[in-house]
C-alpha positions as CSV (number, residue, x, y, z in Angstrom):
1,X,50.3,-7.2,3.4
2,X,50.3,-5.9,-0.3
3,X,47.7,-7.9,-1.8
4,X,48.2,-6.5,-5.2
5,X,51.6,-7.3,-5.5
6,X,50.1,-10.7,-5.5
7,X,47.0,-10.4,-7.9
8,X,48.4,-12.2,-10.6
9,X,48.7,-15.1,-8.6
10,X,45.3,-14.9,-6.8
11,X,43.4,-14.7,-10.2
12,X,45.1,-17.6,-11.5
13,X,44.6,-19.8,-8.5
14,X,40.9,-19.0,-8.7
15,X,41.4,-19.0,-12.6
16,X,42.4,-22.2,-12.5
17,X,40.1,-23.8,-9.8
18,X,37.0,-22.3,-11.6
19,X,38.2,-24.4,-14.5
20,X,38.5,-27.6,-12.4
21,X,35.1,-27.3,-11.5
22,X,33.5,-26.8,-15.4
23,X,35.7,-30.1,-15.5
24,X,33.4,-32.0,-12.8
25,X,35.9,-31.2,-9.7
26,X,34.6,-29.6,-6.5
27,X,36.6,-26.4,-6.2
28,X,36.0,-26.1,-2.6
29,X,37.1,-29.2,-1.5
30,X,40.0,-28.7,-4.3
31,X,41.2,-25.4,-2.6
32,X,40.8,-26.9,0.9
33,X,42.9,-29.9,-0.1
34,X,45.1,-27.8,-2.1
35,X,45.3,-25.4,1.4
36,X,46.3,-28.3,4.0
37,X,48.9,-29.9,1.6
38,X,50.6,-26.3,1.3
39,X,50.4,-26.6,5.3
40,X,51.8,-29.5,5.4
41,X,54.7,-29.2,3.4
42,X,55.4,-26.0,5.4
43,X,55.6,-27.9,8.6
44,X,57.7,-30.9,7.2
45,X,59.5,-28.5,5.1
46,X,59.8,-25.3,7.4
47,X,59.9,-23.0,4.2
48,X,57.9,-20.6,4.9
49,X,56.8,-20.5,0.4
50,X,54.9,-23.3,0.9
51,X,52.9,-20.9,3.8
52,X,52.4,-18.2,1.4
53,X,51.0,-20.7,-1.2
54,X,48.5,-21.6,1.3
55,X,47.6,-18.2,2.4
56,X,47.4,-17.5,-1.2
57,X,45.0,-19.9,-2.1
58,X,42.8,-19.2,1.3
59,X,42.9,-15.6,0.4
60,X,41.0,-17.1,-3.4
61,X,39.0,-19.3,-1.3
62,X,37.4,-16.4,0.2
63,X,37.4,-14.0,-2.6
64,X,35.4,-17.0,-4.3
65,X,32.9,-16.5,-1.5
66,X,33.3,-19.3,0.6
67,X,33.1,-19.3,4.4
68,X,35.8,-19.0,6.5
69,X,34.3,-20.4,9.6
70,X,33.7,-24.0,8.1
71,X,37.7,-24.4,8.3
72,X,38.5,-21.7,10.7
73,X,41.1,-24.4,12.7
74,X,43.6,-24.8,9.7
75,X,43.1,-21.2,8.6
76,X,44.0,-20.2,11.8
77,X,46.5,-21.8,12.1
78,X,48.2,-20.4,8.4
79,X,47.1,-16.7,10.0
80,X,49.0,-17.1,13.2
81,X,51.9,-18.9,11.4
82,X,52.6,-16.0,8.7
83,X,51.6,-13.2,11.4
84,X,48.8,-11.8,9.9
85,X,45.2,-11.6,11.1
86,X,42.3,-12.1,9.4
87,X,41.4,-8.4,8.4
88,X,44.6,-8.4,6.5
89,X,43.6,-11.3,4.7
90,X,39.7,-10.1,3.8
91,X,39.7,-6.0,4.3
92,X,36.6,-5.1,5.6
93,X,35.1,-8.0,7.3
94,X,34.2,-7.9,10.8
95,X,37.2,-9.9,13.0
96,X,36.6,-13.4,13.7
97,X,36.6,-14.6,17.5
């Protein structure tokens, strides 16, 4: 996947969570809230934008440097949905089992 094509997007997600925080808002839990809603709405929706948004904004999450093993289960489940794995998502970490 060509992640630049979608920088734009990935700094203003994280852009816009950093700010939430300054504003008193936890912008983990925000992403992670922000990340199962976009799931959701895929599933009840079956548009697959709504997947990207949520692979967008697990792609920040991690860029932020949060871990992905403390919600591996619904960011597995937005990997094998889209068809990408995780190395795709975070070049040159070691693949998660």
């Amino acid at each position: 996947m060509d992640w630049e094509s979608y920088r734009t997007d990935l700094e203003a997600i994280k852009l816009a969570v950093n700010e939430c925080e300054r504003l008193g808002v936890d912008k983990e839990e925000l992403l992670i809230i922000s990340i199962y809603r976009l799931y959701e709405f895929y599933k009840t929706e079956d548009d697959r934008v709504y997947l990207l948004g949520a692979l967008l904004h697990l792609k920040a999450y991690l860029e932020l440097g949060m871990e992905y093993e403390k919600n591996r289960k619904i960011f597995s489940l937005i990997l094998d949905n889209y068809g990408v794995c995780y190395q795709d998502i975070f070049q040159g970490a070691e693949e998660i089992e």
